[in-house]
N, C-alpha and C positions, 0 to 999 in steps of 0.2 A: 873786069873785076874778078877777082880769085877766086874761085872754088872753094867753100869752106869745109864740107865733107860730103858725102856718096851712101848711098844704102842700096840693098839689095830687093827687089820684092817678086815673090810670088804669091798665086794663089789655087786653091783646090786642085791639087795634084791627085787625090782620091786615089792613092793604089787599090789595089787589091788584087790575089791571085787565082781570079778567075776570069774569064773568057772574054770577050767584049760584049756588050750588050747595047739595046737602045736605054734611053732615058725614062724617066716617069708616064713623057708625055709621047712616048715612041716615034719618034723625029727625030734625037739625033745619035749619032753611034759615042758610047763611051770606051777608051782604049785602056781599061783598067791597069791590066800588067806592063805597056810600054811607057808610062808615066816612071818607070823606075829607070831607064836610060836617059829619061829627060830631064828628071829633079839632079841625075848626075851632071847632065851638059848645065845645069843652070849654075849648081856651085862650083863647075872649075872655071865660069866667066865670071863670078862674083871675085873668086879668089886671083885669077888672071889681072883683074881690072884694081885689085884693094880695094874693095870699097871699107868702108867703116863700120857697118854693124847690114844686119840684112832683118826682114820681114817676110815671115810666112803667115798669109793670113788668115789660113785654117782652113778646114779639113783636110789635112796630111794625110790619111787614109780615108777609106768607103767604109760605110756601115756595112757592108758587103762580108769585112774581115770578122766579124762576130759571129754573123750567119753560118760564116765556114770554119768558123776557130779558130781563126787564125790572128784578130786585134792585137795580142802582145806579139807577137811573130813580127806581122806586117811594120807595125810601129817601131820594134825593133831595131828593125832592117833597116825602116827609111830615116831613123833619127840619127844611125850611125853613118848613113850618106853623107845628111845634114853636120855632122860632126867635125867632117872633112873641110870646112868653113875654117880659113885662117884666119883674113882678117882680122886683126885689133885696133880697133878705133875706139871705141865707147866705154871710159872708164867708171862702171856699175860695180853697185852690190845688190848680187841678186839672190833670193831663195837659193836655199839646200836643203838635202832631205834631211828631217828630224826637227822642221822647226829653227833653223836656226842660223843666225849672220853670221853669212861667210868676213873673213878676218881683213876690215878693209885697208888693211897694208900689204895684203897679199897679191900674187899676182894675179891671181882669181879675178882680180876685180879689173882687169885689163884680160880677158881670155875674149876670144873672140863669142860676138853677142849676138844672136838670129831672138828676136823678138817673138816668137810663138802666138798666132791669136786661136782662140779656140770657139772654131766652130759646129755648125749643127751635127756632122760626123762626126768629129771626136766627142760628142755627147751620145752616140748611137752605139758608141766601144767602150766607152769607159765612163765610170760618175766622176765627180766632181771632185773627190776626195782621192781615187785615183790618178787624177790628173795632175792634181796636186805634188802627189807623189813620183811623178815622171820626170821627164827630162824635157816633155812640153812645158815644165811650168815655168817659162822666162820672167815671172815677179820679181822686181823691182825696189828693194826698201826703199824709203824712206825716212821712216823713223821705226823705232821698235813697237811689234805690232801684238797683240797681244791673243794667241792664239784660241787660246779657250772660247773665246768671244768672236772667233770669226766663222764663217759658216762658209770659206773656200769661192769668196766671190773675188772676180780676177779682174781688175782693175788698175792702173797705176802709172805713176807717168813718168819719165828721165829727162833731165835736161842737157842739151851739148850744141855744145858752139854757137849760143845764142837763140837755139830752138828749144823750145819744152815738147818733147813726144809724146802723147796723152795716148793712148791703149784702153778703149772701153770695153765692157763685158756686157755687150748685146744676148747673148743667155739669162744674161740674172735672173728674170723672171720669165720661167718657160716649162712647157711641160715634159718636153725633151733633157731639161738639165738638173733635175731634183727626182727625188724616189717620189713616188706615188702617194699621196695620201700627205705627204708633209705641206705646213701652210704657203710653202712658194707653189708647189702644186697646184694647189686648192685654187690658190689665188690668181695664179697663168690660166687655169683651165675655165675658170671664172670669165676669164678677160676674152678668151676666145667665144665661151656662149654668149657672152654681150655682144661683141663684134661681127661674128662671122653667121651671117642669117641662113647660113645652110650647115649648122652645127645638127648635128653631130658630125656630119661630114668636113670633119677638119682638114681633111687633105686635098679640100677643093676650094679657091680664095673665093671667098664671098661678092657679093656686088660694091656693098658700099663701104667696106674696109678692106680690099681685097691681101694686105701682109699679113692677116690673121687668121697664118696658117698655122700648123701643128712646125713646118720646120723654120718655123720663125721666132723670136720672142723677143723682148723689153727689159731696160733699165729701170730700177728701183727712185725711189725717191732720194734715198744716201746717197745712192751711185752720183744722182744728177746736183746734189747738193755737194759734192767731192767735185764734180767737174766745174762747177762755177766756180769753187773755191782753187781751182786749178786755173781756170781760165783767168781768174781776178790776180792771182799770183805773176802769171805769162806777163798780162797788162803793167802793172806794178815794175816787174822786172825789165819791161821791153821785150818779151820776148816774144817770136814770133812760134803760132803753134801747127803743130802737124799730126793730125786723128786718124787712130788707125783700128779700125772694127771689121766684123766679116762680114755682116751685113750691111750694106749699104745705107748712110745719113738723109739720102735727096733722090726722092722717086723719079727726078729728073735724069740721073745717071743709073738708071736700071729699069727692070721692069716691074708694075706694078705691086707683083706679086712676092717680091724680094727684101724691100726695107723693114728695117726695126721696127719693130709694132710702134712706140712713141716715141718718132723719129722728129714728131713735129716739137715734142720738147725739147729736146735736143737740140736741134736747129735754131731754134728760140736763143739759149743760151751760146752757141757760135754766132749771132747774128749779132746780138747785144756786147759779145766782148770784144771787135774789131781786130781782135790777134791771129784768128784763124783764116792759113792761108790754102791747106790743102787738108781733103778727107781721102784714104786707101782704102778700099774696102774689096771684097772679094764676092761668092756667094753666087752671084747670077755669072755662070760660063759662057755667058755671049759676052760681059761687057759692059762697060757704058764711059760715056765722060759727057757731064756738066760745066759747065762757068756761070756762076751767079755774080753775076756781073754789078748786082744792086751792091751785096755783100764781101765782093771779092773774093769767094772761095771757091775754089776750084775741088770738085768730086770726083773722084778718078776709084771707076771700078774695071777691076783687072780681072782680062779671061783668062777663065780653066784651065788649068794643063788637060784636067783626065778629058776632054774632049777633041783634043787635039792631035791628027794621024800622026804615027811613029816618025815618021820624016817630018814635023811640024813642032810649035813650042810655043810660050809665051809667057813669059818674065821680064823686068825691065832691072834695068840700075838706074839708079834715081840722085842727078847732079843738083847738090841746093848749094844756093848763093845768097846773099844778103837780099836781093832785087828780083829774083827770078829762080825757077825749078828746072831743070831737065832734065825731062822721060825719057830714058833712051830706051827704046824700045826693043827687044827679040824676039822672033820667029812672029808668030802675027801680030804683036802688041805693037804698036803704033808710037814714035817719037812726036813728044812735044815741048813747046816751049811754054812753060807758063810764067808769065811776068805778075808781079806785085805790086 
């Protein structure tokens, strides 16, 4: 059977320009600055191969770049790598700055497409409203959206060649992605003193919820009332679906400490709409891959770059077929075949 299109994916490249260091949990070495040689080797084998649109699925820089001044610098630098991305497959209308739909008879709307997911470090550099304003903001129309009334939650989905791409905003409610004091605050910081029985110590996962950390956070009630209404469209349509968040769906493909605070609702509704056949998520730099074999959905969390020595890498291009997926895997990411 034919190949229908290719995508690109990375995750947690974390520049920044400084030194290497160990990790949170001083175990393993982080290679800050040579992640900028390797986000280059990843987009001239994206562009080498054509794929159709690519996926980054967040943290593009370290909160590191703040610490030292450098967030729009660093960000800069690595989007105008990213830039270098030829490919055009995916014919979108996506956000522009000012609010406003780009003209979709234009060729804009065939420019080549890197889907942006925004994770815990891009919330550690920049709010929500600035992100908006970047050139991370890969949003998606739909229909015309009415800004006054949006509060910059990043959500959204595209359909092509028989797949609908759903893109959730595992931020929405966090303490990490909102100013201080406003009711999504209130409300994240809330969810962690219920949760985390070693509160105030949020930067340590508790026993009996252990994702309810400080660099973790949760889906609203709109968000998940948007994706069933997503997922009932896919069904409707025939179409098969593909999720792609930074933090990981299914604590089976990560560590404990890494999923969505309510990932189990989430899950609930991929379980119930029988379309979803693969989740991408990024977040934990070792890794993981699932198969829920009840539900046929395949969980695929992709390692780190910024972990990775300078001679080393991990990115995949990602073959879908009507029947089947394949991960072709680089530098340690592992090829697989997933069948449907």
């Amino acid at each position: 059977m034919n190949k229908l299109f290719s995508f690109g994916a990375v995750a947690d490249i974390q520049y920044a320009n400084v030194d290497n260091g160990y990790d949170f949990h001083q175990t393993k070495m982080r290679y800050y600055r040579s992640s900028k040689d390797q986000l280059i080797e990843v987009v001239d084998t994206w562009n080498k191969n054509d794929v159709d649109f690519a996926v980054q699925l967040g943290d593009l820089i370290d909160g590191k770049c703040r610490k030292v001044d450098t967030n729009n610098e660093s960000l800069n630098e690595f989007l105008a790598i990213m830039k270098k991305f030829k490919s055009t497959g995916v014919p979108v209308c996506k956000y522009n700055q000012g609010y406003k739909l780009l003209n979709v008879d234009s060729s804009d709307k065939i420019a080549p497409y890197i889907c942006h997911i925004w994770g815990n470090h891009e919330f550690y550099n920049l709010s929500r409203s600035e992100l908006w304003l970047s050139d991370l903001n890969s949003y998606i129309f739909s229909e015309k959206i009415n800004f006054d009334n949006k509060d910059f939650d990043y959500y959204y989905s595209f359909v092509y060649k028989g797949f609908r791409m759903i893109s959730l905003d595992v931020y929405e409610i966090a303490t990490i992605s909102s100013p201080k004091g406003s009711e999504i605050y209130e409300t994240a910081l809330n969810l962690l003193k219920e949760n985390n029985e070693l509160y105030p110590d949020i930067m340590t996962p508790g026993k009996n919820k252990p994702c309810y950390v400080s660099w973790n956070g949760g889906v609203s009630k709109n968000q998940l009332n948007w994706l069933e209404n997503e997922l009932s469209a896919a069904k409707l349509a025939q179409e098969k679906v593909i999720i792609f968040t930074h933090s990981p769906l299914h604590p089976a493909s990560t560590s404990v400490k890494s999923t969505c605070w309510n990932y189990e609702d989430i899950l609930s509704l991929l379980h119930q709409s029988r379309c979803v056949v693969a989740c991408f998520s990024g977040h934990d730099h070792d890794g993981g891959f699932y198969h829920d074999n009840v539900n046929k959905i395949y969980f695929i969390t992709m390692e780190g770059v910024l972990e990775r020595a300078p001679n080393e890498n991990s990115f995949a291009i990602v073959d879908v077929y009507n029947d089947k997926i394949e991960l072709n895997g680089y530098g340690i990411t592992q090829s697989k075949i997933l069948t449907f």
